[in-house]
NUVEX-970010 format. One line per field, with one value per residue: residue number from 1; z, y, x of N, C-alpha, C in turn; residue in one letter. Coordinates in pm, 1 decimal. Each point is the difference from the previous one (the first is absolute). Last residue first. Layout:
<nodes>
seq [NUM, ...]
n_w [Z, ...]
n_v [Y, ...]
n_u [X, ...]
ca_w [Z, ...]
ca_v [Y, ...]
ca_u [X, ...]
c_w [Z, ...]
c_v [Y, ...]
c_u [X, ...]
type [a, ...]
</nodes>
This chain:
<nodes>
seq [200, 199, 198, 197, 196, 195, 194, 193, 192, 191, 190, 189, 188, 187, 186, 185, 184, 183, 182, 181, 180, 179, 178, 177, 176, 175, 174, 173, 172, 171, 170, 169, 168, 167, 166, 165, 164, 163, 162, 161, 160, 159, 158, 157, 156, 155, 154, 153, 152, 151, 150, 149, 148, 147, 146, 145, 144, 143, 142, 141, 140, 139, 138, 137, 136, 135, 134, 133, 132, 131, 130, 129, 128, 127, 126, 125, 124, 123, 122, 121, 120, 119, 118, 117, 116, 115, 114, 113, 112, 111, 110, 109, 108, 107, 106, 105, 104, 103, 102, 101, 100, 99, 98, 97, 96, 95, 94, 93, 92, 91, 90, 89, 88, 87, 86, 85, 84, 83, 82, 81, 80, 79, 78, 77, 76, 75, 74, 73, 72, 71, 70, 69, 68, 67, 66, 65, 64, 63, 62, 61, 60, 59, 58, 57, 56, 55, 54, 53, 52, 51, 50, 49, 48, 47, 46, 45, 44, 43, 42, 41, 40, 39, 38, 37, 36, 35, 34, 33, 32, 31, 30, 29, 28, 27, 26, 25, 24, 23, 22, 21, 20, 19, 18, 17, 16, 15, 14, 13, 12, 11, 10, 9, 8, 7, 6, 5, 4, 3, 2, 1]
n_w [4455.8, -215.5, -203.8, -387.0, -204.0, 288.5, 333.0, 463.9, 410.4, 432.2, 423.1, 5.3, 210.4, 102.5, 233.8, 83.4, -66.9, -379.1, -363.0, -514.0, -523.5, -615.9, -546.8, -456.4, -467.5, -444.4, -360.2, -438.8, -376.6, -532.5, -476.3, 31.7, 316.9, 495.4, 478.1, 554.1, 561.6, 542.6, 508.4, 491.8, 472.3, 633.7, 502.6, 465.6, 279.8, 470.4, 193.8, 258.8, 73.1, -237.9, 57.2, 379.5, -30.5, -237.1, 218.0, 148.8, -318.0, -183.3, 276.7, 64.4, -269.9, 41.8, 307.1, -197.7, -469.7, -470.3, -393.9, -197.9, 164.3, 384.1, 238.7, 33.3, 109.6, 30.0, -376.0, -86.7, -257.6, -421.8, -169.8, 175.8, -180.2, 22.7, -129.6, 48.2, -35.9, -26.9, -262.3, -416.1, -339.8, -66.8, 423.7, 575.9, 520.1, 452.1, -7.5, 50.4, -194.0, 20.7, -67.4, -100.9, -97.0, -292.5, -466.4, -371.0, 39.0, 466.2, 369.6, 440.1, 398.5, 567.5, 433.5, -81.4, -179.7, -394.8, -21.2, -99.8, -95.9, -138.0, -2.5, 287.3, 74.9, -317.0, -472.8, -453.5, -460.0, -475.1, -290.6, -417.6, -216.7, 26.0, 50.6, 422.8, 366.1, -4.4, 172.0, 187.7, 155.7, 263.8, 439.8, 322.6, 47.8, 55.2, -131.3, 104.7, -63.0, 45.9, 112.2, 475.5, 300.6, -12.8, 190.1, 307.0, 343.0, -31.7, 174.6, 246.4, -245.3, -321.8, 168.4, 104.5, -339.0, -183.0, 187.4, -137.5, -375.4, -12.5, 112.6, -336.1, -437.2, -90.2, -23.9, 124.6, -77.6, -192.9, -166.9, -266.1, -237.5, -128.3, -336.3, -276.6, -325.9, -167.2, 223.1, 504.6, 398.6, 27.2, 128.2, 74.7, -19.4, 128.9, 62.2, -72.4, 71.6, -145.3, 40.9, -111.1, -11.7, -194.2, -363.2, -423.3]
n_v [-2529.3, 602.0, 453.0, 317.5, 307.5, 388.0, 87.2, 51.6, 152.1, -153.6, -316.5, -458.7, -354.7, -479.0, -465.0, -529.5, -464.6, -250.0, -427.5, -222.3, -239.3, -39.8, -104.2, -241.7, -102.1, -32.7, 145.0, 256.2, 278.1, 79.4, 96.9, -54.4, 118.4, 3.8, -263.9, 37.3, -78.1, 196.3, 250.1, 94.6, 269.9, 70.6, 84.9, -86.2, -283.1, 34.6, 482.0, 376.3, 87.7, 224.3, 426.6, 139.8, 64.2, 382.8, 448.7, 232.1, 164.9, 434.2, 422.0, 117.0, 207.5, 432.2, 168.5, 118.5, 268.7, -75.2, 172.5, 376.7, 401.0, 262.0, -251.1, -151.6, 16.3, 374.0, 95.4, -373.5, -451.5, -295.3, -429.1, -467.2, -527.0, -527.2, -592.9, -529.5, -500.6, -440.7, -202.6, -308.1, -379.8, -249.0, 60.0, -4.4, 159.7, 210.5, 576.3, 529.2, 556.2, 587.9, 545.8, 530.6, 617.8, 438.7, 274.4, 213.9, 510.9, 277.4, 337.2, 246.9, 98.4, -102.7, -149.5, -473.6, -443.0, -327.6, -332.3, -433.4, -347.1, -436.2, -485.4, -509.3, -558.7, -404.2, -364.2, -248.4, -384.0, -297.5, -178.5, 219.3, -48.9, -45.9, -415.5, -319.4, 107.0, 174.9, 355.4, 349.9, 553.7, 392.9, 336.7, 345.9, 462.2, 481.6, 465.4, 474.9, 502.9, 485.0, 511.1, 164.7, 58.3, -265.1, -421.0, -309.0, -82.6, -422.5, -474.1, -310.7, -138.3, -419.8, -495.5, -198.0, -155.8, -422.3, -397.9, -83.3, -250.5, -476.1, -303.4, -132.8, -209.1, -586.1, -428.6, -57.8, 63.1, 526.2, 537.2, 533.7, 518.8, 565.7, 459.3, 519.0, 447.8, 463.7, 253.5, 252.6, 332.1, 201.0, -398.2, -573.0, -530.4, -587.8, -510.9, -581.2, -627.1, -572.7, -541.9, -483.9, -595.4, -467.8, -339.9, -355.1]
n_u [2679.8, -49.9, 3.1, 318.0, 331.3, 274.6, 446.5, 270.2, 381.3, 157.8, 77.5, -277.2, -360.3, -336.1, -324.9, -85.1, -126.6, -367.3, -155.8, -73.9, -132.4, -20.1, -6.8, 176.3, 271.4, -20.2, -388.0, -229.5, -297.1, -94.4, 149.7, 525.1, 348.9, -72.0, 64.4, 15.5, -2.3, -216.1, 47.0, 50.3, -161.5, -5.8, -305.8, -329.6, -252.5, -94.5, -273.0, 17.8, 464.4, 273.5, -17.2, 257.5, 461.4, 157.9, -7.4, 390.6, 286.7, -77.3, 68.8, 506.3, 187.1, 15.9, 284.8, 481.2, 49.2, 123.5, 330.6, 269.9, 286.5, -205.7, -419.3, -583.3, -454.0, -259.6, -250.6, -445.7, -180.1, -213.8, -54.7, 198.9, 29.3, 98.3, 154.6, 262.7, 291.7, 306.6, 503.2, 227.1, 22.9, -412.1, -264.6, -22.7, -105.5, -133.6, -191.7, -179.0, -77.6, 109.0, -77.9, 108.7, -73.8, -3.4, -147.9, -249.3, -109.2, 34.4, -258.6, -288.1, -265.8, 51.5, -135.2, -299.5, -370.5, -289.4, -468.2, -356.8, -501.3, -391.1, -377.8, -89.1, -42.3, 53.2, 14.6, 278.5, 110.6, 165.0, 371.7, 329.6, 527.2, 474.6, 237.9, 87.0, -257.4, -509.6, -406.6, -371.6, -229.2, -303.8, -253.3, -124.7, 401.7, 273.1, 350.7, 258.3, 243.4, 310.0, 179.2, -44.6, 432.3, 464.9, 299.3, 137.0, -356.4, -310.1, -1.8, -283.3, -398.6, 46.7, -18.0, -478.6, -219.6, 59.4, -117.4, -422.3, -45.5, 102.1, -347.5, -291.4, 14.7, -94.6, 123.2, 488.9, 492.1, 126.9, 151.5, 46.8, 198.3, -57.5, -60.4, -195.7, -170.6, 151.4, 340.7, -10.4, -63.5, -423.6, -398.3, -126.8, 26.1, -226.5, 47.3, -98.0, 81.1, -115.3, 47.0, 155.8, 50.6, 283.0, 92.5, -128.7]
ca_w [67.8, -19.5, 160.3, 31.2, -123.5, -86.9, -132.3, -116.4, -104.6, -112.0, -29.7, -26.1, -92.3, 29.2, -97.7, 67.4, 118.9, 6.8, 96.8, 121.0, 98.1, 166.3, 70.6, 141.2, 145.0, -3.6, 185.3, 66.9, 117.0, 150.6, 13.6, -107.9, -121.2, -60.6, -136.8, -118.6, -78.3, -142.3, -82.4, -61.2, -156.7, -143.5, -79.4, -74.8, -124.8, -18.6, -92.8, 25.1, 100.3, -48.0, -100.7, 21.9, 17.3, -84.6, -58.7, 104.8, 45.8, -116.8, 25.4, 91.8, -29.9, -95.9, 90.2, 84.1, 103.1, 78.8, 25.2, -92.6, -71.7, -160.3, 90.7, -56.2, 0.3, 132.9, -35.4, 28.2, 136.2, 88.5, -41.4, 65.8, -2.2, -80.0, 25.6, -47.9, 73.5, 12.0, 152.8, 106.6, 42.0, -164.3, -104.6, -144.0, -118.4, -31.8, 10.9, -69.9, 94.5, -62.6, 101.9, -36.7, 98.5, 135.8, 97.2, -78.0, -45.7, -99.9, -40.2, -148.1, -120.8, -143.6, 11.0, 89.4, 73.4, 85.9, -77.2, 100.3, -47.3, 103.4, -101.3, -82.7, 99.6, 170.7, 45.7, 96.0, 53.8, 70.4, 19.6, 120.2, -10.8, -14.7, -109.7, -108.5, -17.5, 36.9, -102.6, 32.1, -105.8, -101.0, -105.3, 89.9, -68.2, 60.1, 1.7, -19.3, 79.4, -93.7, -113.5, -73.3, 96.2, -27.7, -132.2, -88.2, 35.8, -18.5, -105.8, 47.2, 120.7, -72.8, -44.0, 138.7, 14.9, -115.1, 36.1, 157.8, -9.2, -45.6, 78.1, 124.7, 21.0, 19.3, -51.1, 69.6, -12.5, 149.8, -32.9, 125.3, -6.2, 36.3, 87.4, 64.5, 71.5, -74.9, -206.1, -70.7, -22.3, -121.0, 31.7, -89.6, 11.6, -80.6, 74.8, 9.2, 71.0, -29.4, 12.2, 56.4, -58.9, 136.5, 111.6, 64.7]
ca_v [-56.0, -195.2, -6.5, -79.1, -87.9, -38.0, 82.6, -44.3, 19.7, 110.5, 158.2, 46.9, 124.6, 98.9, 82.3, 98.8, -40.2, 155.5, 88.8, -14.3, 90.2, -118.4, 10.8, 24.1, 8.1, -88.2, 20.6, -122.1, -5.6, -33.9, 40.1, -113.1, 21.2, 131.1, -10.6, -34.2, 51.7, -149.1, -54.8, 17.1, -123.2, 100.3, -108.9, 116.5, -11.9, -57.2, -117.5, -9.4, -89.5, -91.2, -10.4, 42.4, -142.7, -103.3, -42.6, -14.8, -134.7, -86.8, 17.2, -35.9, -128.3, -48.5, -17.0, -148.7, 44.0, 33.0, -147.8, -76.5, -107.4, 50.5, 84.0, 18.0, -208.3, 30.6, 82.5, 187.3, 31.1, 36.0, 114.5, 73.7, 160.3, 68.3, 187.8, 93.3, 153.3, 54.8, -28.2, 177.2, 22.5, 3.1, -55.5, 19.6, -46.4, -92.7, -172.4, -122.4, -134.9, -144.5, -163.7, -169.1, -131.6, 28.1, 3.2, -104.8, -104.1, -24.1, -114.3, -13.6, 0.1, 69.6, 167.3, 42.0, 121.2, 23.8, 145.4, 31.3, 49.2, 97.7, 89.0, 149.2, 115.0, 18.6, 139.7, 11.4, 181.6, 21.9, -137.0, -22.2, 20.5, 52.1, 124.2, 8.3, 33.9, -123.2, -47.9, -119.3, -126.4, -29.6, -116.3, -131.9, -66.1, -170.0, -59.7, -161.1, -37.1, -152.7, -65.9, 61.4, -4.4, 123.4, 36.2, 10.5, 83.7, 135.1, 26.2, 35.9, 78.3, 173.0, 73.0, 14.6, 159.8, 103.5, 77.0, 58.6, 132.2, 82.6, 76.5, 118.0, 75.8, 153.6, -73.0, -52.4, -133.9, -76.6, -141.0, -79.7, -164.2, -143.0, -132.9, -91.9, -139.2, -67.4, 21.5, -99.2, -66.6, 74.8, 98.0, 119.9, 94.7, 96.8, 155.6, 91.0, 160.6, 145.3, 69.1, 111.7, 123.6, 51.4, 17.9, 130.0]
ca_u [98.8, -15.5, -44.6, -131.6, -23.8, -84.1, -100.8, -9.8, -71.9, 84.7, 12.8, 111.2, 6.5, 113.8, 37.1, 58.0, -10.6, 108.3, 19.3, 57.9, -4.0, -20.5, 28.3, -107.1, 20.0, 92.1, 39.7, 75.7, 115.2, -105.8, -127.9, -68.2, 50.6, -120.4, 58.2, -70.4, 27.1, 46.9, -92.9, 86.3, 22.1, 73.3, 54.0, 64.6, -45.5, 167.6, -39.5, -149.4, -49.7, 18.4, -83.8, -168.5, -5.8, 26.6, -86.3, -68.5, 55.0, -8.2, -134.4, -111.0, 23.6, -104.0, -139.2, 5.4, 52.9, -74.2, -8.4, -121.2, 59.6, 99.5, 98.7, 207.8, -16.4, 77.0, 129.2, 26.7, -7.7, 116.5, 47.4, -37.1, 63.8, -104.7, 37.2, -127.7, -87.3, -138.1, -37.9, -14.9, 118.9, 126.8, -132.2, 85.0, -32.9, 154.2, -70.7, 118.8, -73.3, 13.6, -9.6, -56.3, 87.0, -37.8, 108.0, 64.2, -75.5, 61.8, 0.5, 51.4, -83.4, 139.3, 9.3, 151.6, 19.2, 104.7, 63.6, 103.9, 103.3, 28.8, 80.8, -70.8, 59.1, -38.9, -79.5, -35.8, -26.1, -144.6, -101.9, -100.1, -187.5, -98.0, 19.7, 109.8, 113.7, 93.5, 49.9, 8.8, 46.1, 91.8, -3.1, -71.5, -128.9, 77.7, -163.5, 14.1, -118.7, -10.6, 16.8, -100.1, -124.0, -6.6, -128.2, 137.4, 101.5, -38.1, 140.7, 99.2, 4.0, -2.4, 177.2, 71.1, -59.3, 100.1, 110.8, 13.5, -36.3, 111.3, 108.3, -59.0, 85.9, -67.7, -108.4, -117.2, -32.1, 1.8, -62.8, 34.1, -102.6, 82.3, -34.1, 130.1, -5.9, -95.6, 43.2, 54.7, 93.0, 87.7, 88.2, -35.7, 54.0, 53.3, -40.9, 28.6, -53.0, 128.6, -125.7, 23.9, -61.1, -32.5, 107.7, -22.0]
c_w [-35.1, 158.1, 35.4, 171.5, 15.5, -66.7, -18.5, -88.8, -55.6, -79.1, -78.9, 43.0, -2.2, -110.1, 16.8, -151.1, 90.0, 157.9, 44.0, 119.3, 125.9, 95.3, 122.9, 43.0, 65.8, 126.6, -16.9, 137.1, 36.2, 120.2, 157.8, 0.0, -154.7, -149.1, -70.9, -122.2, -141.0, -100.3, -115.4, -119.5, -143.1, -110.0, -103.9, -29.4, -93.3, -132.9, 23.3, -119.5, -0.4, 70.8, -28.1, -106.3, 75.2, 80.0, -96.2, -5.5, 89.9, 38.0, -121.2, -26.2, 110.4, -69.3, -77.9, 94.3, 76.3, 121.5, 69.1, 52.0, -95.5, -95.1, -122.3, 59.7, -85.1, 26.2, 145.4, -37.5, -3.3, 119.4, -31.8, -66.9, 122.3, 64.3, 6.9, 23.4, -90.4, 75.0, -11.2, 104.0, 75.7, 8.2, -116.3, -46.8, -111.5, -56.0, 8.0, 97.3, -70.7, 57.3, -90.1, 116.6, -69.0, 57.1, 120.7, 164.9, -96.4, -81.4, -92.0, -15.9, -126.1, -102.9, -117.9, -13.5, 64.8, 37.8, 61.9, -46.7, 92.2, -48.8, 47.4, -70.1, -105.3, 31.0, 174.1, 13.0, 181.4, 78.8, 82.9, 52.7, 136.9, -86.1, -5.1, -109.0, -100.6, -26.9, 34.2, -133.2, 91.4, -80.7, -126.1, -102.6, 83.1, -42.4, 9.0, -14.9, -75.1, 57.0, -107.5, -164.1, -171.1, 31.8, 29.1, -114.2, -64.8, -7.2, -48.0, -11.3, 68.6, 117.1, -94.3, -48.1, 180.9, 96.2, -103.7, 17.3, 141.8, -0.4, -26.9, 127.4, 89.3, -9.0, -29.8, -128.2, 85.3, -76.1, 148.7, -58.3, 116.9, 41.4, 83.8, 38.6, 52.9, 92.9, -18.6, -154.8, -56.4, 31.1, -72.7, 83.1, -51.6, 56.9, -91.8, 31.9, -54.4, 97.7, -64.2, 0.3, 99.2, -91.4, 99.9, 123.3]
c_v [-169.3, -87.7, -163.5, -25.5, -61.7, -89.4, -82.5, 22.5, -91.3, 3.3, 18.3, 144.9, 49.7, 135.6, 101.3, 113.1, 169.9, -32.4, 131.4, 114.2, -57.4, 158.9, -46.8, 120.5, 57.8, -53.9, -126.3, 33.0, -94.5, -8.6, 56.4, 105.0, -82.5, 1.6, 55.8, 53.2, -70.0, 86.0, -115.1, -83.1, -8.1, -92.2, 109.2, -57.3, 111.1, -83.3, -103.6, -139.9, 45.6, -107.7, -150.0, -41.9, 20.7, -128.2, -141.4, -70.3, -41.5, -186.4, -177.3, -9.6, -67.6, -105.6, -7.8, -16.6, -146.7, 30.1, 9.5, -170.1, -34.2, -45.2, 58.6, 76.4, 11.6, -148.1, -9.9, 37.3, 177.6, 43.3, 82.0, 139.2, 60.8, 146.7, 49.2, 110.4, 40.8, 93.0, 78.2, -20.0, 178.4, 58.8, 40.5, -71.4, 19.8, -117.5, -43.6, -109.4, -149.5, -88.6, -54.7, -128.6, -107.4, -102.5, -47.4, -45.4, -108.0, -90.1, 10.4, -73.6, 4.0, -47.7, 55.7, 150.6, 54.8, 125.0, 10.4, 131.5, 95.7, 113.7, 119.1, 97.9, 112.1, 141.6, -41.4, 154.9, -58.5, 116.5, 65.4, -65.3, -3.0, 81.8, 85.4, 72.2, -62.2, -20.6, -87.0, -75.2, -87.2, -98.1, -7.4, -125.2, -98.6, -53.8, -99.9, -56.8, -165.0, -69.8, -129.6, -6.4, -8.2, 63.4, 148.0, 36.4, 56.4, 146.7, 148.5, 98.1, 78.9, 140.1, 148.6, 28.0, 48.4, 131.8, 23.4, 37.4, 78.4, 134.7, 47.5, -7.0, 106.1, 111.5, 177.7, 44.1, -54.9, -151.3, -43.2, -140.5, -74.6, -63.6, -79.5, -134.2, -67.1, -128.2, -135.8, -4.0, -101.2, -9.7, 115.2, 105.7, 146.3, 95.8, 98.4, 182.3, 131.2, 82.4, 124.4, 116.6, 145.2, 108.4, 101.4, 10.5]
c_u [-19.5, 56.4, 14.1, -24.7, -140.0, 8.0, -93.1, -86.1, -39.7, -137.9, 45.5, 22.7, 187.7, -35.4, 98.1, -76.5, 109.2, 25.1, 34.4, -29.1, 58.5, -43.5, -15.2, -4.1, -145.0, 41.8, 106.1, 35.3, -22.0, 104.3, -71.6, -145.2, -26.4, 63.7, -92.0, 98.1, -16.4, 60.3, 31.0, -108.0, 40.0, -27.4, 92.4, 139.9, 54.8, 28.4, 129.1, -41.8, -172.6, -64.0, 16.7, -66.5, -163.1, -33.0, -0.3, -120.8, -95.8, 50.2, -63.3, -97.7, -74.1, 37.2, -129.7, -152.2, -15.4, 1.6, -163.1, -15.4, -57.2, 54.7, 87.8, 71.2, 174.7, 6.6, 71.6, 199.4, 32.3, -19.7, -144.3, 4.1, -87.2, 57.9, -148.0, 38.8, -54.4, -63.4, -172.0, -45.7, 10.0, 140.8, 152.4, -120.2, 127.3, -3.7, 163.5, -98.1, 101.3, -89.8, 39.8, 45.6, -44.7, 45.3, -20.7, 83.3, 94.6, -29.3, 120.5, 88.8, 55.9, -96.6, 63.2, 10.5, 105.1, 1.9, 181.7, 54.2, 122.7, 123.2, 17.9, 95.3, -108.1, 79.4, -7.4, -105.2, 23.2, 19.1, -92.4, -54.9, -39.3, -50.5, -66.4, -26.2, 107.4, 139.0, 71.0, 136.3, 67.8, -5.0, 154.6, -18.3, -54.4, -216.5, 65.8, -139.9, 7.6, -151.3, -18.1, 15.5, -160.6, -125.8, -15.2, -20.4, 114.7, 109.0, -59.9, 115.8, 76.4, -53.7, 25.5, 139.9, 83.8, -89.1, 33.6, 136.6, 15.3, -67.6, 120.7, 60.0, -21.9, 103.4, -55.6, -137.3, -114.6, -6.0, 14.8, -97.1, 48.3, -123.1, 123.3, -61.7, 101.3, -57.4, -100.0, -32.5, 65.5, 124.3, 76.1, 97.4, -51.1, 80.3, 22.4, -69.1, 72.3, -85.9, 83.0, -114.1, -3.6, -108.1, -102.1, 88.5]
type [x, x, x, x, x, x, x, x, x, x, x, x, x, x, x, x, x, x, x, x, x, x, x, x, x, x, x, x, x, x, x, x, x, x, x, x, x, x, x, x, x, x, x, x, x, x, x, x, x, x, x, x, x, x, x, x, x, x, x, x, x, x, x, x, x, x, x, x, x, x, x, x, x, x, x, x, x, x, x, x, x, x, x, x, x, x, x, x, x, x, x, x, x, x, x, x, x, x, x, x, x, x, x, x, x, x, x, x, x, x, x, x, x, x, x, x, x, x, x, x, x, x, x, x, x, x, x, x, x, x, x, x, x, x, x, x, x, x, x, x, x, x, x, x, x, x, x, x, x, x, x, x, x, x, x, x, x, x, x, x, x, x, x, x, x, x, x, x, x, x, x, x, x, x, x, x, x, x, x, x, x, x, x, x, x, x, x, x, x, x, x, x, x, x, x, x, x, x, x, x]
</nodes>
């Protein structure tokens, strides 16, 4: 059995968003109740870059316990209280599918890659682009600013690079561990990025 990663994940509602949203956040602490705390303190923060009334964040008091080399479930956390974060900004409209992505970098390699994490920010209010379609520069800010607050409320806020399995028999074969690593900066690229997942 390798480390055991707690998951915190945030839901995404809203008629700003295309069906259930989630990002996934992990810690290498035992609980996910203080990663939860500063996610809800950085989604606070970042409020602003949200479309007034559109998205509304749920930050949970409980989650999954798994193991990081293949994770399975190894058991549950629960603490803090269950709560939720309405976004709010003077610009109520939106470009849907569309918006900033945190890198979270470690100075972890696993199989020869260097080890980050992403999670989408989408989407942000219509006054978050400049003509170009890059991001305006004070909502990168707002997105850099907050990043080393969340990181330092857990120093357990982790990227896990997941196992990898031979699926090409009956029964999957784990071939590669996974592991996890540190987040030790989060950056936000300026430019556009698209939807795929919240995953981190």
């Amino acid at each position: 059995m390798g480390t055991l990663l707690s998951r915190v994940r945030i839901g995404w509602t809203g008629p700003a968003t295309v069906g259930p949203g989630v990002s996934t956040f992990y810690t290498s602490s035992a609980s996910g109740t203080a990663l939860t705390a500063g996610l809800r303190t950085f989604f606070t923060a970042v409020q602003s870059a949200f479309p007034n009334l559109a998205v509304t964040w749920d930050f949970p008091n409980h989650g999954e316990v798994i193991d990081e080399d293949d994770g399975e479930l190894a058991g549950s956390w629960t603490g803090g209280t269950a709560s939720s974060v309405i976004a709010g900004s003077p610009n109520a409209t939106w470009v849907q599918g569309v918006g900033a992505r945190i890198v979270w970098n470690t100075g972890a390699v696993t199989r020869g890659r260097a080890v980050r994490g992403s999670t989408f920010m989408v989407p942000l209010q219509t006054s978050a682009y400049e003509s170009a379609g890059a991001l305006v520069g004070s909502f990168v800010t707002i997105f850099n600013g907050a990043a080393p607050a969340l990181i330092a409320s857990d120093p357990n806020f982790c990227v896990w690079s997941r196992p990898v399995f031979d699926r090409s028999g009956p029964v999957p074969v784990l071939v590669h561990n996974g592991s996890h690593a540190p987040i030790t900066s989060g950056t936000v690229p300026d430019r556009v990025s698209w939807l795929r997942s919240r995953r981190t």
